[in-house]
C-alpha positions as CSV (number, residue, x, y, z in Angstrom):
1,X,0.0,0.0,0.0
2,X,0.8,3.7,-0.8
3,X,-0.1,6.8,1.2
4,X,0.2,10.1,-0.2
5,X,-0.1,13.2,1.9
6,X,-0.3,16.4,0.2
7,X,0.4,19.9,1.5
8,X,-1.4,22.1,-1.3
9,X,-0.4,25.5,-2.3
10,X,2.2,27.9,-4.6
11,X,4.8,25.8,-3.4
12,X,3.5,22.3,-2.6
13,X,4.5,19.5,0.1
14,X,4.2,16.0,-1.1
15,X,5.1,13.0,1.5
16,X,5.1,9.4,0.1
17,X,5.2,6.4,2.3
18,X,5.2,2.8,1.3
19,X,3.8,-0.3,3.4
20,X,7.5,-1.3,2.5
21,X,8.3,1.7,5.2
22,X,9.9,4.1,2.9
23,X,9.3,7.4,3.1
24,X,10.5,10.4,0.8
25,X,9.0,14.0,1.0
26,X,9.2,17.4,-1.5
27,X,8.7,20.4,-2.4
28,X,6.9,21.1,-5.7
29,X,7.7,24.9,-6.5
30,X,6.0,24.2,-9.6
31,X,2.7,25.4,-11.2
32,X,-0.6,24.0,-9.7
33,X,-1.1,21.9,-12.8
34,X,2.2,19.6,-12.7
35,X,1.2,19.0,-9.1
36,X,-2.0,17.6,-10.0
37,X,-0.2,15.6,-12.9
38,X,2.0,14.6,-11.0
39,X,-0.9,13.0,-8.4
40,X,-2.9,12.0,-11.1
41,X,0.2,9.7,-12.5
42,X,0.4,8.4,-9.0
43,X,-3.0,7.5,-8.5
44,X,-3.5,5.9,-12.2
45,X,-0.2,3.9,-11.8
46,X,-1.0,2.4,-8.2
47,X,-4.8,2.5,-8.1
48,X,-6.3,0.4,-6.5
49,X,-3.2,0.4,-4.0
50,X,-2.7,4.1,-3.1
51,X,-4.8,6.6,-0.7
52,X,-4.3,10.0,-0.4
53,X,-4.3,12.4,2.2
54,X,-4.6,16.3,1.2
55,X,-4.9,19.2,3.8
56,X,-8.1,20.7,3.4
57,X,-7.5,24.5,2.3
58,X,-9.7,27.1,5.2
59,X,-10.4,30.8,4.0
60,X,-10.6,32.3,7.0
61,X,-11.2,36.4,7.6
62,X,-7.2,36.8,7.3
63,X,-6.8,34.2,4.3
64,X,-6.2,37.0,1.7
65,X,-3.5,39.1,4.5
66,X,-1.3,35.4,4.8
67,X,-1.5,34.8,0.9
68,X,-3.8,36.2,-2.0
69,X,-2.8,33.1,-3.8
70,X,-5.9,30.2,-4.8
71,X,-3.9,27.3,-5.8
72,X,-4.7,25.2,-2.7
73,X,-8.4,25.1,-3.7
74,X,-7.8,24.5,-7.4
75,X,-5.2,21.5,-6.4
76,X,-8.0,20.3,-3.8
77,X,-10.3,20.0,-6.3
78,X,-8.4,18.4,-8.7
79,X,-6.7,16.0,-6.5
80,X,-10.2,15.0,-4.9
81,X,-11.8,14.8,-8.6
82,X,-8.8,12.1,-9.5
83,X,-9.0,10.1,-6.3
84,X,-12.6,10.0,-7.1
85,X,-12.8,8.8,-10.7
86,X,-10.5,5.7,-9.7
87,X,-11.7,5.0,-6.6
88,X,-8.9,6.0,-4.4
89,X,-8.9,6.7,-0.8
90,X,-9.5,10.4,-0.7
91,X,-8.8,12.0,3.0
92,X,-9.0,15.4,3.7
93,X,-7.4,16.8,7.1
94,X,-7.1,20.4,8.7
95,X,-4.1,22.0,9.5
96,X,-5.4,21.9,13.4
97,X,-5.9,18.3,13.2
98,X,-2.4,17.5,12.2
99,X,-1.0,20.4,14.3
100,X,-2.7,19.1,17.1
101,X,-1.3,15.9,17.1
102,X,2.0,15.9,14.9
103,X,3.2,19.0,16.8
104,X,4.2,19.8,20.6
105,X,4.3,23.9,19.8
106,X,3.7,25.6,16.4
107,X,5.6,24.5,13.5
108,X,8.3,22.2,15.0
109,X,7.3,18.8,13.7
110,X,7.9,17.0,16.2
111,X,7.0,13.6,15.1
112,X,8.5,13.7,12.0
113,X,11.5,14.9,13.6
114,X,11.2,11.9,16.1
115,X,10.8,9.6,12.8
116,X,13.9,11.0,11.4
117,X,11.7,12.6,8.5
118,X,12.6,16.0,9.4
119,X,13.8,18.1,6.7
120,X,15.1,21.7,7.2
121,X,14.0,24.6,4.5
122,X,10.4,25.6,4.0
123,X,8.5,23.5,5.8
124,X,5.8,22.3,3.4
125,X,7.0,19.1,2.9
126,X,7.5,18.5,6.6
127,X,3.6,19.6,6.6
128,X,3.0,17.1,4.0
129,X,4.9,14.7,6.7
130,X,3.3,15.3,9.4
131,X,-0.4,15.2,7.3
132,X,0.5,11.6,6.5
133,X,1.9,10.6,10.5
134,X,-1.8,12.0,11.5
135,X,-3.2,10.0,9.1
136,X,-1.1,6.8,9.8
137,X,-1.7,7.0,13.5
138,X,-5.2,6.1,13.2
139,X,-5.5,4.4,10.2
140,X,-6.7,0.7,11.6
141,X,-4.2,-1.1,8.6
142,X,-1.0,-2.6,9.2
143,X,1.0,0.5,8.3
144,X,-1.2,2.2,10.8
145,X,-0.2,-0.7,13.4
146,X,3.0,-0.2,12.5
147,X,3.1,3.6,12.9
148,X,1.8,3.7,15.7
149,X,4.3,1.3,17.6
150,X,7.3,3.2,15.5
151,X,6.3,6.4,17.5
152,X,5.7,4.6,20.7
153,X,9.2,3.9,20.4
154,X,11.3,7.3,19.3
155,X,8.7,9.7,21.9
């Protein structure tokens, strides 16, 4: 099985994570539309053996003051609309929920840092990261199993 967590926007996280237990994250400074390509490969070349995990894009009343930029909600869209038409696993999580549990205090990762997935720079892979621990932790699959007693092990 496959898991693929993405952290949508202009420059987009991507966190891949095999039932093999590798793991490889990046940054995808790239237009919106090679990030859903490049998801849409993915899914159409491991369906039915892939789910994906996206952070769900919030406009809040300070959305346009952090960034004017829409590309989250055109990637969520396109991303759900692909998982969709092959029958993928589609997840969506908030940035609380994986705050809330992948982090100790804002933005320090703290369980991919534990994991040894921690990767300095930006930060939106390491969001993509820590979208896909969140996920793993309560997935009830083996790779869920096995996340789960990883992290019970490096905290």
């Amino acid at each position: 099985m496959i898991y693929l967590a993405v952290d949508p926007g202009k420059a987009t996280g991507v966190a891949w994570f095999t039932s093999e237990l590798s793991f490889r994250s990046y940054i995808m400074d790239v237009p919106r539309y090679e990030v859903e390509h490049f998801v849409d490969m993915a899914v159409t070349k491991y369906a039915p053996d892939i789910t994906v995990i996206i952070e769900s894009w919030e406009v809040r009343k300070n959305t346009a003051e952090l960034s004017s930029q829409l590309d989250p909600r055109y990637i969520i869209g396109a991303v759900e609309y692909i998982c969709r038409k092959t029958a993928v696993p589609y997840h969506e999580q908030t940035a609380g929920q994986m705050k809330s549990f992948a982090h100790r205090k804002r933005n320090d990762s703290h369980k991919v840092t534990a994991l040894g997935w921690y990767k300095p720079g930006e930060g939106h892979d390491n969001d993509a990261a820590s979208h896909l621990v969140t996920f793993l932790a309560t997935d009830r699959s083996p790779t869920g199993d096995w996340m789960r007693q990883r992290l019970s092990e490096v905290l």
